[in-house]
C-alpha positions in Angstrom: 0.0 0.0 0.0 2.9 2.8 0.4 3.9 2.5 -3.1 0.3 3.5 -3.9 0.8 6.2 -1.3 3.7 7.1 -2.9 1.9 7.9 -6.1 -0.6 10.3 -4.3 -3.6 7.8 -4.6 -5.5 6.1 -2.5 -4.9 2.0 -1.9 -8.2 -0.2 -2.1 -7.9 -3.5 -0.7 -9.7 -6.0 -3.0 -11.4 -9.4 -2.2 -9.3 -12.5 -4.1 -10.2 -15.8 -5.9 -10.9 -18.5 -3.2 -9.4 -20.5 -5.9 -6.2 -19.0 -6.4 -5.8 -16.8 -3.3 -5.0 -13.5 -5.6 -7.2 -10.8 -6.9 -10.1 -11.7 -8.7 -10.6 -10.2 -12.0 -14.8 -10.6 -11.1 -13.6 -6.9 -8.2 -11.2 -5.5 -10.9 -12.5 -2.1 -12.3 -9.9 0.4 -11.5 -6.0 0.5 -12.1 -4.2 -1.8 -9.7 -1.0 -2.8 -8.5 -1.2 -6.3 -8.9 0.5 -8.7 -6.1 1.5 -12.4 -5.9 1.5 -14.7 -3.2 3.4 -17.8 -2.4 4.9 -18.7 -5.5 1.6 -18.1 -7.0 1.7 -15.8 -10.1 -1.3 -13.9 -10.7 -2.5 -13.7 -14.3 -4.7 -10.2 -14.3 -1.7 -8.3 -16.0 -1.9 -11.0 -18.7 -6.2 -10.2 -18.9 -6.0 -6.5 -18.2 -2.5 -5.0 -19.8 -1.3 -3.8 -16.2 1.5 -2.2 -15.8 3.2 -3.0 -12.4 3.2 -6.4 -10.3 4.7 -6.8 -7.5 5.7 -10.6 -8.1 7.7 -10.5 -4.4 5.9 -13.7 -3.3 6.7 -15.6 -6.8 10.2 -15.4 -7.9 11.3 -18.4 -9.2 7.9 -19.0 -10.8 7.9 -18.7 -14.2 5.3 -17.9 -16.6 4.6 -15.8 -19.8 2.8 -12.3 -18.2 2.1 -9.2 -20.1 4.3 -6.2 -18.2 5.9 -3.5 -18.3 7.4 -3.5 -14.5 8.1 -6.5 -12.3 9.5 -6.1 -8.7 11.0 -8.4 -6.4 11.6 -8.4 -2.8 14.5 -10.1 -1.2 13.6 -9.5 2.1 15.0 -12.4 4.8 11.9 -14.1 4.6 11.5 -14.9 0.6 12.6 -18.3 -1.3 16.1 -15.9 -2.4 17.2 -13.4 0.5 19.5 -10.5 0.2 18.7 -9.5 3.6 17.2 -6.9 2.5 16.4 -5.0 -1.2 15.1 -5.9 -3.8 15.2 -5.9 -7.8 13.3 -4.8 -10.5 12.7 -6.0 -14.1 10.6 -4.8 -17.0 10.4 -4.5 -21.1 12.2 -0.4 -20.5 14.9 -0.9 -20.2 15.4 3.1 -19.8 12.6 3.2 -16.9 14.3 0.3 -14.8 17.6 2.1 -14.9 15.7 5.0 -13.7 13.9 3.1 -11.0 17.2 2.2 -10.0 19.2 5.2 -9.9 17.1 7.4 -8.1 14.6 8.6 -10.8 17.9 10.1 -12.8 18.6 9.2 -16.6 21.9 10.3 -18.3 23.1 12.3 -15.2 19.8 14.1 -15.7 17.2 14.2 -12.4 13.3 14.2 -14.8 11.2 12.4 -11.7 10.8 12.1 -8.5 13.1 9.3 -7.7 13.7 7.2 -4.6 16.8 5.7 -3.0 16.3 2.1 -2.6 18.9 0.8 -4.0 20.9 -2.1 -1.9 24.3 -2.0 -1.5 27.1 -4.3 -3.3 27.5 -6.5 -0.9 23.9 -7.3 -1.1 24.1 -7.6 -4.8 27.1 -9.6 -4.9 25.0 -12.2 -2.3 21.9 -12.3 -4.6 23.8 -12.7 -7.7 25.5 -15.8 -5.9 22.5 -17.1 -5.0 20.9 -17.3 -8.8 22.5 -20.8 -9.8 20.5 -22.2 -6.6 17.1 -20.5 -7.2 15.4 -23.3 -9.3 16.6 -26.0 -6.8 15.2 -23.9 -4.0 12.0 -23.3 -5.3 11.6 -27.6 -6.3 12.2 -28.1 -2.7 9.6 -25.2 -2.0 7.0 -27.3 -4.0 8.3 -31.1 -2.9 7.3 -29.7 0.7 3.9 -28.5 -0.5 3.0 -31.6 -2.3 4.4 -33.7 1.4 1.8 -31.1 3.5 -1.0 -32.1 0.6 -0.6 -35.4 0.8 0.3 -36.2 3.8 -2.3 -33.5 5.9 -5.3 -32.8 5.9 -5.0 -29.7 4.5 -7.8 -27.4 4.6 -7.1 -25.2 1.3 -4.8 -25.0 -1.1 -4.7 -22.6 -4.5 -5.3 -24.6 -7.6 -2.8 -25.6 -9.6 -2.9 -23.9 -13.4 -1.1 -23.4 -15.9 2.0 -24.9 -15.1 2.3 -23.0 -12.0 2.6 -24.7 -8.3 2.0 -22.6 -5.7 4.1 -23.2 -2.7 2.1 -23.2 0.5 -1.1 -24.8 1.8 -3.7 -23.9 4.8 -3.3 -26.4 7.4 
């Protein structure tokens, strides 16, 4: 909700799909930010052209989606950790070097810009974790499939498209 904030408009928290867990395109009738959750990629920016997602809760889970910005956290609790930060991708490739540097472009300030850019250090640890994403994310999803099938579990997203979500409702 701050990066709606941040913007100058208002956040509206929308009802999701008891299906999938994310936002229902049935409550979608203004521009959203559009979130994952737990591995679970949402596909309204595919149906509604959106721009932004904030695909924190899925790295690792791939699928073909329709935007322009993606961003990551890799806050201590996500499937890849920094400690902190985060990273952005996206189809400008001029806009998410101005994302990154503080909203300036060739040495040139045109937007508002914010500092949240991690440190090396930081960088250096994500960029050593990449080889071991895909086998962190399998072992993500084995322990999903154990709780399924081995709990009663009380919910769990549907599976679609490829795409396995990583946590149940015990």
């Amino acid at each position: 909700a701050n990066s709606v904030s941040y913007t100058g408009a208002n956040p509206v928290f929308m009802d999701v799909s008891p299906d999938t867990w994310l936002m229902d395109e049935f409550f979608l009738d203004l521009f959203c930010l559009n979130v994952d959750l737990y591995g679970n990629p949402s596909e309204i920016s595919s149906l509604f052209g959106l721009e932004i997602v904030d695909a924190a809760e899925s790295i690792g889970a791939f699928t073909v989606r329709d935007f322009n910005i993606a961003c990551y956290s890799l806050n201590g609790n996500k499937t890849m950790s920094t400690g902190s930060g985060g990273l952005v991708i996206g189809n400008d490739l001029e806009k998410v070097r101005e994302l990154a540097d503080a909203g300036r472009v060739n040495g040139e300030y045109n937007s508002i810009g914010y500092n949240y850019r991690m440190n090396g250090m930081a960088a250096e640890m994500g960029l050593r974790q990449l080889p071991y994403l895909d086998k962190w994310v399998a072992k993500k999803r084995r322990f999903n499939q154990i709780y399924t099938e081995g709990i009663l579990v009380s919910y769990h997203p549907l599976k679609r498209n490829g795409i396995h979500p990583m946590t149940v409702c015990v």
